[in-house]
Each structure stands twice: as C-alpha cells, then as structure tokens.
C-alpha positions in Angstrom: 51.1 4.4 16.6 54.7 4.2 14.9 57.8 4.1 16.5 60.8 4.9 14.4 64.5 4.2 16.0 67.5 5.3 15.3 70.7 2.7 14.8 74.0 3.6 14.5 77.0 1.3 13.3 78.9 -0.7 16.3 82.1 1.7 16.4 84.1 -1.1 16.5 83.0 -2.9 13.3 82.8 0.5 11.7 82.8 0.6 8.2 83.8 3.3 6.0 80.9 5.1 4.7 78.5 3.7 7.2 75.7 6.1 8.1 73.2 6.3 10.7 69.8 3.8 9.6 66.7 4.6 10.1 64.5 1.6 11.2 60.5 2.3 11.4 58.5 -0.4 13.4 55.0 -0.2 13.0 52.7 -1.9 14.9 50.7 -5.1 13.2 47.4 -4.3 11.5 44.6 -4.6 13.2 41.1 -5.8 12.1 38.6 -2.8 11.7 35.6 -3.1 13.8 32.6 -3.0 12.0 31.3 0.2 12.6 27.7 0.4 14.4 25.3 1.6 12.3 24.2 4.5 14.1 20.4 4.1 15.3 18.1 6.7 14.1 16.7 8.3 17.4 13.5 7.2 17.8 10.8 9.4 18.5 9.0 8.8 22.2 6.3 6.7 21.4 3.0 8.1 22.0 0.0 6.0 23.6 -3.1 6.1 22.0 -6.6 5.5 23.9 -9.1 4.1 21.3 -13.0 5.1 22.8 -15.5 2.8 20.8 -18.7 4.9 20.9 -21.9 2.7 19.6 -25.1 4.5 18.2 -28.4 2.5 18.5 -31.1 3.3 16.9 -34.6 1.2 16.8 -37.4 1.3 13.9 -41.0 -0.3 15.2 -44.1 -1.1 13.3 -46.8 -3.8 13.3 -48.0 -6.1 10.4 -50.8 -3.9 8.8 -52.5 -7.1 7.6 -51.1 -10.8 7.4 -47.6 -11.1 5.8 -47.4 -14.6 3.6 -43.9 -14.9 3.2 -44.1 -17.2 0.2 -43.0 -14.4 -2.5 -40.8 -12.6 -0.1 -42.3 -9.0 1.3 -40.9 -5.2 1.1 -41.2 -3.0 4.2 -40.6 0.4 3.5 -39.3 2.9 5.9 -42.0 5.1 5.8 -43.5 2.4 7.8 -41.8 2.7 10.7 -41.5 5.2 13.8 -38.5 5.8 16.1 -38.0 5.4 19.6 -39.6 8.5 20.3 -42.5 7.8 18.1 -41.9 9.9 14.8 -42.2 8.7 11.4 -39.1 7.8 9.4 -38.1 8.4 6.2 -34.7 6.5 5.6 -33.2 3.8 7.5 -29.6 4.7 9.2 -26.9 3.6 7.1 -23.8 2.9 8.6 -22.0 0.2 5.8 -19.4 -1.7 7.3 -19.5 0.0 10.9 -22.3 -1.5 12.3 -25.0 -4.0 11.7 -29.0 -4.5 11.9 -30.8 -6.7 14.0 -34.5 -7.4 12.4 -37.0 -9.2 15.6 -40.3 -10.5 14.1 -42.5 -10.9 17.1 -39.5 -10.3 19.8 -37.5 -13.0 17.9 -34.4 -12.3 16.6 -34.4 -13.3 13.1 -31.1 -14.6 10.7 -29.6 -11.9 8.8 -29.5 -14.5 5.6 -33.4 -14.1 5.9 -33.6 -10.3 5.2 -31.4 -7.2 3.6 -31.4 -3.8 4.2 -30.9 -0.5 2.6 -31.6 3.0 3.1 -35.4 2.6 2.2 -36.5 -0.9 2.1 -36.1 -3.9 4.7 -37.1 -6.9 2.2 -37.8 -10.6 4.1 -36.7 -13.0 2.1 -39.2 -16.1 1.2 -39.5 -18.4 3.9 -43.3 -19.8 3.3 -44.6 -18.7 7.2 -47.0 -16.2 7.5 -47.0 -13.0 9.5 -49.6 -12.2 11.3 -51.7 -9.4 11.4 -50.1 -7.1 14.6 -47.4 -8.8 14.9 -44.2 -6.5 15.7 -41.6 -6.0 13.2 -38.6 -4.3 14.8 -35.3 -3.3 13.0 -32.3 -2.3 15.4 -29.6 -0.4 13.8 -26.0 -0.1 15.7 -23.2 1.6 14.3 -19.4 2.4 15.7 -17.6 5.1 15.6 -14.3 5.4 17.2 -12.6 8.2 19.3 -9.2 8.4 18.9 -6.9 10.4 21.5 -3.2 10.7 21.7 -0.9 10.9 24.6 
C-alpha cells in the first residue's frame, strides 16, 4: 500500500516560486513468502484384499520292480494316477507359483535329490534301493492370487 502526501511551503518562510511537493512514502519491502507448492490432489486410496487360492494336486504309483538308485532313475508320468484314480499324462506345471513335494515310502524326500518337468520326475543317484511296492508320491501345489479392489 502507498501513501502519497501532500506538503505545502510554511507561508511564513515562503519563497517565491515555491510550489506544492509531492512526497510518496512507501512502505519497506517485504520478504516474499515462498509460495507452497500446490499439492496434487490425491486420489482416495483404494484397499485392496489379496485371496491366495492354493491348488493341490497328488500323483501315486508303486515301484514296479526294485529301484537301485545308483545311476539315478526316470519316472514318467504315464506312471502315475490322480487322486481319483485316472491315468496321467503330464505333470501340472505351475513354474515359479508353487512347488512339488516327492514322498518315497510316506517320507518326504529333499528337493536337491529329484527334478521335475512336465513328463519326467528323475531321482537323482543316491546308491539306496527302492523297493519293489514301495509308494512314490509326487504332490504338486500351485498359487494363484485373487485380487479385489475396494
């Protein structure tokens, strides 16, 4: 804000020619605020509910004859049955969503010993023997998730 005042010359010290001045004051400086940034509005923020949903699925069969692990052995999936009892002709595959459990005589065996693909379960060398009728089952579980927003 500026205020400007007007000043006339004292009459008595009056001198010829004098004329009315014209005096502005202005008011000091001040500092500028920084100016807030202005904040983007932000969007409500939605929940989300994550449902894990596992799929298990279980392979049998017995040892047709002894097994000498010595070389290693290759168990095909034609092999095995389901839970219900029907032949198989792949494995489930699942890759990184899930993993296999492989029980040789209803003990859970190291996954290091054995690998797994769509046709083939190979057990690694380990210089035991398998005996004859002895059950080989392969658990598959896989994930899936359900995703819902709110």
């Amino acid at each position: 804000m500026m205020e400007v005042f007007r000043l006339k010359c004292a009459p008595m010290k009056r001198k010829k020619g004098c004329n009315a001045k014209v005096v502005i004051v202005c008011p000091p400086k001040r500092k500028k605020r920084a100016k807030k940034k202005a904040r983007p509005r932000q969007k409500r923020k939605r929940k989300l509910h994550v449902t894990i949903i596992p799929s298990i699925q279980r392979y049998f069969t017995l040892a047709e004859a002894d097994i000498a692990l010595t070389t290693g052995k290759t168990l095909y999936a034609s092999q095995f049955v389901n839970d219900a009892g029907e032949a198989i002709s792949r494995f489930a595959e699942h890759g990184r969503s899930g993993y296999y459990n492989l029980y040789i005589n209803s003990t859970l065996q190291s996954s290091q010993l054995y690998t797994i693909d769509a046709n083939t379960l190979v057990i690694f060398p380990t210089g035991q023997i398998i005996k004859e009728n002895t059950p080989i089952i392969l658990e598959s579980v896989a994930f899936a998730a359900e995703i819902n927003r709110s």
